[in-house]
C-alpha positions in Angstrom: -89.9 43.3 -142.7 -91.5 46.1 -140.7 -89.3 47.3 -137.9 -90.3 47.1 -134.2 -89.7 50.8 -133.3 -91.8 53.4 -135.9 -89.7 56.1 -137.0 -90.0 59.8 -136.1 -92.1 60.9 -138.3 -94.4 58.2 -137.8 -94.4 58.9 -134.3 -95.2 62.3 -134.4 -98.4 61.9 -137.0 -99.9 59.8 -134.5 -102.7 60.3 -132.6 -102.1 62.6 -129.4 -103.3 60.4 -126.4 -102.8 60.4 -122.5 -100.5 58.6 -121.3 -101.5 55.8 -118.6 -99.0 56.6 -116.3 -99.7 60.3 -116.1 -103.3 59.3 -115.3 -102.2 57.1 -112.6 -100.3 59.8 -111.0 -102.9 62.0 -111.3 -105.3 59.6 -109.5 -102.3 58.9 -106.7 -101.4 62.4 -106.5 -105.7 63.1 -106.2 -105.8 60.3 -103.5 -102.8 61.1 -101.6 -104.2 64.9 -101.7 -107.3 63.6 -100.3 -106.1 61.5 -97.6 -104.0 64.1 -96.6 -107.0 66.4 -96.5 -108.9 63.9 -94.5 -105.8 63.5 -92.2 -105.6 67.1 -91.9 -109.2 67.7 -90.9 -109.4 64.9 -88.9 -106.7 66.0 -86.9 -108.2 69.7 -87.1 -111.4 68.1 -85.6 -109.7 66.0 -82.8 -107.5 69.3 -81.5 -110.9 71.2 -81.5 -112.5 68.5 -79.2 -109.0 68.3 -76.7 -109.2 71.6 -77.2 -113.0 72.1 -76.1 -112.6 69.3 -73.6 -109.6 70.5 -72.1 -111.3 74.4 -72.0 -113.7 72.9 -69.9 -111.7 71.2 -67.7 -110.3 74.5 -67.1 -112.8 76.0 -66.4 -114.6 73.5 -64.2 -111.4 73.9 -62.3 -111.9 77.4 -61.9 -115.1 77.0 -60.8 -113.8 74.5 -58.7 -111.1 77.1 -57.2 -113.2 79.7 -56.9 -115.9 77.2 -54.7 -112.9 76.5 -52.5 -112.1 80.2 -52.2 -115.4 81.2 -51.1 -115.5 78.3 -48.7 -112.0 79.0 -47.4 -113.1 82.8 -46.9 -116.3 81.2 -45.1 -114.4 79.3 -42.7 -111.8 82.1 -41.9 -115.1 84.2 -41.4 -116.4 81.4 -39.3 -113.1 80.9 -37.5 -113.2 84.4 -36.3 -116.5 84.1 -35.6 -116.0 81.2 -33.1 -112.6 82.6 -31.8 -115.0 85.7 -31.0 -117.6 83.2 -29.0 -114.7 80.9 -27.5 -113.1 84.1 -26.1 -117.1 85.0 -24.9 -117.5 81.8 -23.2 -113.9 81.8 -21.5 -115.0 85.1 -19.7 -118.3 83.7 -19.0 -117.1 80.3 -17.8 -114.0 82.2 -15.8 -117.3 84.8 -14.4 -118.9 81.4 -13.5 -116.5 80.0 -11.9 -115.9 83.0 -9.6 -119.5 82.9 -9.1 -119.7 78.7 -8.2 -116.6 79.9 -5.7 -118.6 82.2 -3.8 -121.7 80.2 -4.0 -119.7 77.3 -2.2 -118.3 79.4 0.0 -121.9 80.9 1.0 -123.5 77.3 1.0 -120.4 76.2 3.5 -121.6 79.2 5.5 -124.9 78.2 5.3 -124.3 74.7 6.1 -122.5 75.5 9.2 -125.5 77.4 10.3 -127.6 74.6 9.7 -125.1 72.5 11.7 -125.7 75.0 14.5 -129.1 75.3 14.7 -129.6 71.2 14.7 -127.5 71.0 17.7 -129.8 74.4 18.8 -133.0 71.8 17.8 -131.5 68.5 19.3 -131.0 70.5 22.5 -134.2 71.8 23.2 -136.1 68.6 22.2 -136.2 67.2 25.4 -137.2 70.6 26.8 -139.9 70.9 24.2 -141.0 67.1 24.8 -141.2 68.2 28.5 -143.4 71.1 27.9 -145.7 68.9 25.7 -146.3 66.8 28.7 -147.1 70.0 31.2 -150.8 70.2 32.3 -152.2 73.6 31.4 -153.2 76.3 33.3 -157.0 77.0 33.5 -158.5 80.3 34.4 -162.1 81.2 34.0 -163.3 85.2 33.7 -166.0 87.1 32.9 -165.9 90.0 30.4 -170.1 90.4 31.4 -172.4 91.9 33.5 -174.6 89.1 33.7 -174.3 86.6 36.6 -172.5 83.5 35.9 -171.0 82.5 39.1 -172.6 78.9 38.6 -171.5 78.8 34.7 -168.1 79.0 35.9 -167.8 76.7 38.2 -170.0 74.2 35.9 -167.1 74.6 33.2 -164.4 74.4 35.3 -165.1 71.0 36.6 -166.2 70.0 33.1 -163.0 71.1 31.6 -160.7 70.1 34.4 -162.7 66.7 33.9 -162.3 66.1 30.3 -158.8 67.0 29.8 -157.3 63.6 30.9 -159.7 62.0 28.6 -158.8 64.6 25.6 -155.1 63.5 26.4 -156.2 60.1 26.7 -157.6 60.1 22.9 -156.3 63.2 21.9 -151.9 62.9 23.0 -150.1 65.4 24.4 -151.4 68.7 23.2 -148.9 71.1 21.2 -147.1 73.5 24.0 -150.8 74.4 25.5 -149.8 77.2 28.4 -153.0 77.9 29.7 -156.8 77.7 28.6 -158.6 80.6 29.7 -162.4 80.6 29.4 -164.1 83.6 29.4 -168.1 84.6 29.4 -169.2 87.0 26.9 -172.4 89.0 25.5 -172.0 88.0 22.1 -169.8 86.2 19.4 -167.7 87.8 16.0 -169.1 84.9 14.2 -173.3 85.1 13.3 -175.0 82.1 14.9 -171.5 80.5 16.4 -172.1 78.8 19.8 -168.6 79.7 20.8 -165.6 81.0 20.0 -161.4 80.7 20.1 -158.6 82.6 19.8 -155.0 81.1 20.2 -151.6 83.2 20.7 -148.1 82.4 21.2 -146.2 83.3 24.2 -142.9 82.4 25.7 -144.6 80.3 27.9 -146.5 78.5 25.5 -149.8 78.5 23.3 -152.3 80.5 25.3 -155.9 79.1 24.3 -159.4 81.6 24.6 -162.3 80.5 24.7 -165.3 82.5 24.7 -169.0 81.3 25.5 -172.2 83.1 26.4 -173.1 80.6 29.1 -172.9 77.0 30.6 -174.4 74.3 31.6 -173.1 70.8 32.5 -176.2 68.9 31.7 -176.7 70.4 28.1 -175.4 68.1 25.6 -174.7 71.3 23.6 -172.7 73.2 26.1 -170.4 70.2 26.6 -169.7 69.4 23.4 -168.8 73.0 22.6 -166.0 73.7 25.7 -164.8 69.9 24.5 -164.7 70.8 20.8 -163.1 74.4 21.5 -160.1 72.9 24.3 -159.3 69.8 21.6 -159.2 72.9 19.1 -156.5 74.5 21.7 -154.9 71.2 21.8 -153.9 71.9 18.1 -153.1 75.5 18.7 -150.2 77.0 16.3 -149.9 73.0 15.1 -153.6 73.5 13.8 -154.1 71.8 10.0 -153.9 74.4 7.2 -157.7 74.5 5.9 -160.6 74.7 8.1 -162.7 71.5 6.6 -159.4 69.5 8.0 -158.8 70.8 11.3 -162.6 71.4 11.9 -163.6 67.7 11.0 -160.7 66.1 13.2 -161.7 68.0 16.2 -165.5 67.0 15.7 -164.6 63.6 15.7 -162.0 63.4 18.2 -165.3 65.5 20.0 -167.5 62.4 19.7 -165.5 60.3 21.0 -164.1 62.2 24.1 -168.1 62.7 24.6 -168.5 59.2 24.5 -165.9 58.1 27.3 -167.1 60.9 29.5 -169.9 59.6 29.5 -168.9 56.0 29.9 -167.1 57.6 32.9 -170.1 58.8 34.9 -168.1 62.4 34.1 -171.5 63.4 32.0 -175.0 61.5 32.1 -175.8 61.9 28.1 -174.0 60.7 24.9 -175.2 63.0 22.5 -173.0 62.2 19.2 -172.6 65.3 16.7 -172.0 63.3 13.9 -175.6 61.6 12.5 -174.9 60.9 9.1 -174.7 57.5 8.1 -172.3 55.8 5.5 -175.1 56.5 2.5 -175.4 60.0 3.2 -172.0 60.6 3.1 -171.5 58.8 0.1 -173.8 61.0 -1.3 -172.1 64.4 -0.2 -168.9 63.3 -1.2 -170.0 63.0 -4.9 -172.5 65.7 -4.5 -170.5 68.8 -2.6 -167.4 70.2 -2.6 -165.8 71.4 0.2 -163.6 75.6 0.2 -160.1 75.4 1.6 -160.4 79.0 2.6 -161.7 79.8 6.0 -164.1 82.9 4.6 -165.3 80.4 2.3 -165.7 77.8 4.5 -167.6 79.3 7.6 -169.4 81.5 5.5 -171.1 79.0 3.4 -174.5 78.4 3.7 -173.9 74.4 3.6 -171.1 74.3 6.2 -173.4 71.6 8.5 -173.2 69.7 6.0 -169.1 70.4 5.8 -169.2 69.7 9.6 -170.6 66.0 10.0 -169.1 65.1 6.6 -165.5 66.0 7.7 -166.5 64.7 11.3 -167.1 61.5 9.9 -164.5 61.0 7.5 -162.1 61.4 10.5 -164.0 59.1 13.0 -163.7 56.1 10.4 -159.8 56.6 10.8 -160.2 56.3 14.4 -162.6 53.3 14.4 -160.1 51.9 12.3 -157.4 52.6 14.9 -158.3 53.5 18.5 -155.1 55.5 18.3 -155.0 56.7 15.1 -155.6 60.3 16.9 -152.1 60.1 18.9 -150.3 58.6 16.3 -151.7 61.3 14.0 -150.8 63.9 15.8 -147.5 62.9 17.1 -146.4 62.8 13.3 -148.2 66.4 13.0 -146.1 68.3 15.6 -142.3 66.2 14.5 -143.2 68.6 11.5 -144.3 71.7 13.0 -141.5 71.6 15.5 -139.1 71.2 12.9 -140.4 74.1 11.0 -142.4 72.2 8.5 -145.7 74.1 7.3 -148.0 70.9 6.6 -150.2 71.3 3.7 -153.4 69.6 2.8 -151.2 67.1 0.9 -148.9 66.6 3.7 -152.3 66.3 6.0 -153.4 63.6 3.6 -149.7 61.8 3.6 -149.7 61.6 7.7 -153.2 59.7 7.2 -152.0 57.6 4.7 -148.8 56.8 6.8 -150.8 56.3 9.7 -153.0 53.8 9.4 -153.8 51.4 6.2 -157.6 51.2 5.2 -160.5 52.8 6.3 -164.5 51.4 5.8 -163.2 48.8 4.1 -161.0 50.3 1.6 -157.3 50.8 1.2 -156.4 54.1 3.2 -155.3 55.5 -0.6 -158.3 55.3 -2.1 -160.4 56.3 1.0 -158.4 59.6 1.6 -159.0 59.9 -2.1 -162.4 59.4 -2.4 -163.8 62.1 1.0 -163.6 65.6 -0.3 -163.1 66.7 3.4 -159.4 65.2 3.0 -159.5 67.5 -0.6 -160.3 70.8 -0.2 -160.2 73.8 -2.9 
């Protein structure tokens, strides 16, 4: 019977063969080599990404940091800056304030004043009103060689005559003193039928007129010592621009021309103003009219400036028989009061005094008459 175990010597003439179990360990030891290799870079790799991750992190917050710095350095910058303006504005607003004190005190000077010379106004008004209600003088000369003993007596009873009718249509005139008429050679103005001058005097407004000659029965002549005393009626109250003052005479002319002669004072009626309602529709989109008195009196179409402003005016009156008064009541509560009354004030006091004229709203007829719009 063979036995189980072989013997030494059998053994060792054997075939030399690896054993299984060193082959096994092999492949564990292999394996456990690799995975620790694996392991090892794995964990290699995962540090470098923390590690590039977190290097970024860093540096983002450095960036970060330095961004706040330069803001923080901005605002200190700006901080100064504004503690620089605040302490510019204080010494402005404390120069201001000094200023504002003496300013109050000056406008509490000046309102005192004021306070003074209201009381100064409110106690002459009834001497004023008093004055306004004094007949003028009337003195008539003669600054020519030429005989004109009848002209002056013809104009004195024409003009002594017509004032109560000018008051009549006219009011009160504006502090007129005296009127003194005097007879002359010739004229400062090239084909003028007469002239005025006005001055200011303690007494009053001191009227002159000048004229070449007169007579009571020429329409002319009349109309001319009328037009020049309602002029002087005005006096230092006259309206600012000629086309205004000279078109409310003319009309208020017509129709003091009109009642003397419904009053057996004169024996013609001889209106100035002959244009009708179509021809100054025409001139007033056709013409025009200067607010400067060069302009004005110089102009070669200043008759047609005369009866267009003359009749502009006169449909005020035949809209009001008083419009006149009224008119110039408003006029001189300015003037006395120091007001200067412009062509836009003129053109308020119409608008103020009466409502509609040739059958339109007073707005749009002051609007539409260039005589009530001068330039």
């Amino acid at each position: 019977m063979q036995s189980f175990w072989p013997s030494r010597e059998e053994f060792l003439s054997r075939p030399k063969r690896v054993s299984r179990f060193f082959v096994i360990l092999f492949i564990f030891s292999a394996t456990l080599n690799a995975l620790l290799g694996f392991t090892y870079l794995y964990r290699e790799t995962a540090w470098q990404t923390q590690k590039s991750k977190y290097e970024q992190l860093v540096q983002s917050n450095l960036d970060l940091a330095n961004e706040y710095k330069a803001e923080r350095d901005d605002l200190q910058v700006s901080v100064a800056e504004k503690n620089v303006q605040l302490t510019k504005l204080n010494q402005e607003l404390k120069t201001a304030r000094n200023e504002l004190a003496k300013a109050e005190q000056s406008l509490a000077t000046l309102n005192d004043r004021i306070k003074l010379q209201e009381a100064q106004l409110a106690s002459n008004s009834d001497e004023l009103e008093s004055l306004r209600g004094r007949p003028p003088l009337f003195k008539v000369e003669s600054l020519t060689s030429r005989d004109v003993t009848a002209d002056k007596a013809e104009v004195r009873s024409i003009v002594e005559s017509a004032y109560d009718v000018i008051d009549s249509v006219y009011g009160n005139p504006y502090l007129l003193n005296q009127i003194t008429i005097n007879f002359v050679d010739s004229f400062n103005i090239a084909g003028a039928v007469g002239e005025i001058s006005i001055a200011n005097s303690e007494a009053g407004i001191e009227i002159t007129i000048k004229l070449r000659n007169f007579d009571k029965d020429s329409s002319n002549d009349v109309n001319t010592i009328v037009h020049e005393i309602i002029h002087g009626f005005h006096g230092i109250a006259a309206l600012n621009a000629p086309v205004l003052e000279e078109g409310i005479t003319v009309a208020a002319t017509d129709v003091v021309m009109r009642k003397m002669y419904e009053q057996g004072i004169i024996n013609f009626n001889d209106p100035y103003i002959t244009i009708s309602d179509e021809i100054a529709s025409q001139i007033n989109s056709s013409y025009s009219t200067p607010s400067g008195n060069s302009s004005f009196y110089s102009s070669s179409n200043v008759g047609v400036y005369y009866q267009l402003a003359g009749w502009s005016w006169y449909q005020l009156y035949e809209e009001d028989a008083n419009f006149f008064k009224n008119f110039n009541n408003s006029l001189y509560n300015l003037v006395q009061n120091g007001t200067r009354v412009s062509a836009s004030g003129v053109r308020n006091l119409i608008k103020n005094t009466v409502n509609s004229a040739n059958s339109q709203s007073i707005s749009d007829f002051v609007s539409s008459q260039i005589s009530f719009n001068p330039s």
